[in-house]
C-alpha positions in Angstrom: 16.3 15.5 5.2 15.0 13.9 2.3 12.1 14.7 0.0 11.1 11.0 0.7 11.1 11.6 4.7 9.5 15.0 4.5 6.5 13.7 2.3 6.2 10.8 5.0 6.4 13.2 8.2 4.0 15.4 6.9 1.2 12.6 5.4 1.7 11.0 9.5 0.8 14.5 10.8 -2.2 14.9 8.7 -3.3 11.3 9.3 -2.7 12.5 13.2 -5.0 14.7 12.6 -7.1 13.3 11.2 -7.6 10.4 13.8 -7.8 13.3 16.4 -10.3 15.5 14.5 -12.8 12.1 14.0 -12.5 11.5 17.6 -13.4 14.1 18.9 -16.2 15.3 16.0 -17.3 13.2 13.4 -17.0 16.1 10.7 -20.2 16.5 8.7 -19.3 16.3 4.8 -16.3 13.9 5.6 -14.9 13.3 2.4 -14.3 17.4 1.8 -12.6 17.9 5.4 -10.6 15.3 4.6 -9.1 16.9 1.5 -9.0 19.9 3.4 -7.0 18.8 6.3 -4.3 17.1 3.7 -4.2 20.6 1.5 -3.9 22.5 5.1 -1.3 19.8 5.9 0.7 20.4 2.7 0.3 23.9 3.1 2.2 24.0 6.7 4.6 21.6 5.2 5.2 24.0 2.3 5.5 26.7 5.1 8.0 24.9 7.5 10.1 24.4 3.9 10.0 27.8 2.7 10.8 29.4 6.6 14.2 26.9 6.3 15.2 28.2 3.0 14.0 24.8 1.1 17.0 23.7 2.2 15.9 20.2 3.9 14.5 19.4 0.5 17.1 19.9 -2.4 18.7 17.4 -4.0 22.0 18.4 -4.7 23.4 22.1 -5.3 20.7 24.1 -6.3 17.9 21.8 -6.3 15.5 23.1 -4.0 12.5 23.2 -7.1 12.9 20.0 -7.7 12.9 18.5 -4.6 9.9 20.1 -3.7 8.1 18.7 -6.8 9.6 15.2 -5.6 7.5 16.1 -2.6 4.6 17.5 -3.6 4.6 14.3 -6.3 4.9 11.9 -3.5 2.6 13.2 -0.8 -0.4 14.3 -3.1 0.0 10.8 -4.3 -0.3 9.3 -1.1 -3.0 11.3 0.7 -5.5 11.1 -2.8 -4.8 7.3 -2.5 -5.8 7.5 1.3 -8.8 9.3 0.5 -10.1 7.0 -2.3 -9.6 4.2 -0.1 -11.2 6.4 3.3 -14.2 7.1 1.2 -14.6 3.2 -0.2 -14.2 2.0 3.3 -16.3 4.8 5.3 -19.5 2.9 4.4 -20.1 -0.9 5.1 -18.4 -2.7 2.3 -20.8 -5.4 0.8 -17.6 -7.6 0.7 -16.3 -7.7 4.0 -19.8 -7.8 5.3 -20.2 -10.9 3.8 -16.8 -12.2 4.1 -17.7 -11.7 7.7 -21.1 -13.3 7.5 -19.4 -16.3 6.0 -16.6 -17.0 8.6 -18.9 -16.6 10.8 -21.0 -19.9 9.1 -17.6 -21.7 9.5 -17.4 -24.4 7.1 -21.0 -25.3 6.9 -21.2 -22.3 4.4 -24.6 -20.9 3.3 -26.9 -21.8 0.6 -27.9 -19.0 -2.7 -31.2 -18.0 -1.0 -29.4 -17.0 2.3 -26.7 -14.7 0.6 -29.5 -13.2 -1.4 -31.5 -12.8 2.0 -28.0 -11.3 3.3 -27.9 -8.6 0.5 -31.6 -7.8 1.1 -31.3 -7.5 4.6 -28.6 -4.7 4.6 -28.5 -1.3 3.6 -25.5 -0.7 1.4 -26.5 1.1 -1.4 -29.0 3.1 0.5 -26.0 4.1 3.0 -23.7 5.3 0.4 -26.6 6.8 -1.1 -27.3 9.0 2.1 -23.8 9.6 2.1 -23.4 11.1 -1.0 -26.3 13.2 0.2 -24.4 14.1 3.3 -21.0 15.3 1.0 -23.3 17.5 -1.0 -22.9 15.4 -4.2 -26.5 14.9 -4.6 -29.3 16.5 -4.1 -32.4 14.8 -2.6 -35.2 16.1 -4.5 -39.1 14.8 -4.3 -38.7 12.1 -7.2 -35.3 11.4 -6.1 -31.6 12.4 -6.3 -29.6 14.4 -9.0 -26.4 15.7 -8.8 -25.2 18.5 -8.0 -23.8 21.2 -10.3 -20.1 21.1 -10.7 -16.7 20.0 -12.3 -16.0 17.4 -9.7 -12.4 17.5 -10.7 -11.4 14.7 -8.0 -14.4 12.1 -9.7 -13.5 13.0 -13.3 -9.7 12.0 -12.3 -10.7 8.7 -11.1 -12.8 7.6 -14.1 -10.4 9.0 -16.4 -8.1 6.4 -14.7 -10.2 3.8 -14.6 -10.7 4.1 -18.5 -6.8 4.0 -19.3 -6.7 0.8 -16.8 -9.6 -1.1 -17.8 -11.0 0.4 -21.2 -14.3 0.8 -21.9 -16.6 0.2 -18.4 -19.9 -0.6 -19.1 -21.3 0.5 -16.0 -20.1 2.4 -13.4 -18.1 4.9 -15.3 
């Protein structure tokens, strides 16, 4: 079995599981349980590999190490782009709720004041907000939110990303 096939089984098992685990109990601090269930994942993967003697991964004689970075690479690649992309669609995305809005208009479309009344109308930022709360990146505090204390490791490796792609940011990070 390949290191390409083995990453693949084992990011559709934790993805199982994860489609199990939110049906049957919407886990508190999501974004933590999911990072959880893909390091347990990779951990039983690691496991099964180890119990067979790394054999399933090598590539070639001797090349048991390397195949499992090969796989390691490859999953941990996958399931932190699955979780970016969990945690930007977990809340209601101001696009695609007025991508929605506007199909819904048909060809008529809307005027300025109504996609302004749209916007007003809907809770986005104060949903991720409450979010963040939830995942215990803030802290709600009488005159309002700070973050708490941390290396936020994951968050520092996303900006530091963003920089090298787009440069400078002026807001946002």
């Amino acid at each position: 079995m390949s290191c390409v096939i083995a990453s693949l089984i084992a990011l559709a098992a934790a993805w199982f599981a994860h489609l199990l685990l939110w049906r049957f109990r919407l886990p508190q601090t999501q974004l933590k349980t999911l990072l959880v269930l893909f390091f347990l994942t990779w951990c039983g993967a690691t496991g099964f590999a180890w119990a067979k003697d790394w054999s399933f991964l090598s590539i070639g004689e001797g090349g048991a190490f390397i195949g499992f970075l090969y796989f390691s690479l490859l999953y941990w690649s996958a399931a932190l782009c699955y979780v970016i992309t969990y945690s930007a669609m977990e809340g209601d995305s101001p696009t695609l709720s007025l991508a929605r809005y506007l199909h819904r208009k048909g060809d008529k479309g809307v005027c300025r004041e109504e996609i302004e009344e749209f916007f007003r109308e809907r809770p986005f930022i104060g949903a991720r907000v409450r979010a963040l709360v939830t995942d215990r990146i803030l802290i709600e505090e009488s005159n309002g939110y700070r973050l708490r204390s941390g290396k936020y490791l994951f968050f520092h490796t996303i900006l530091l990303y963003r920089r090298m792609v787009f440069g400078r940011v002026s807001s946002g990070g």
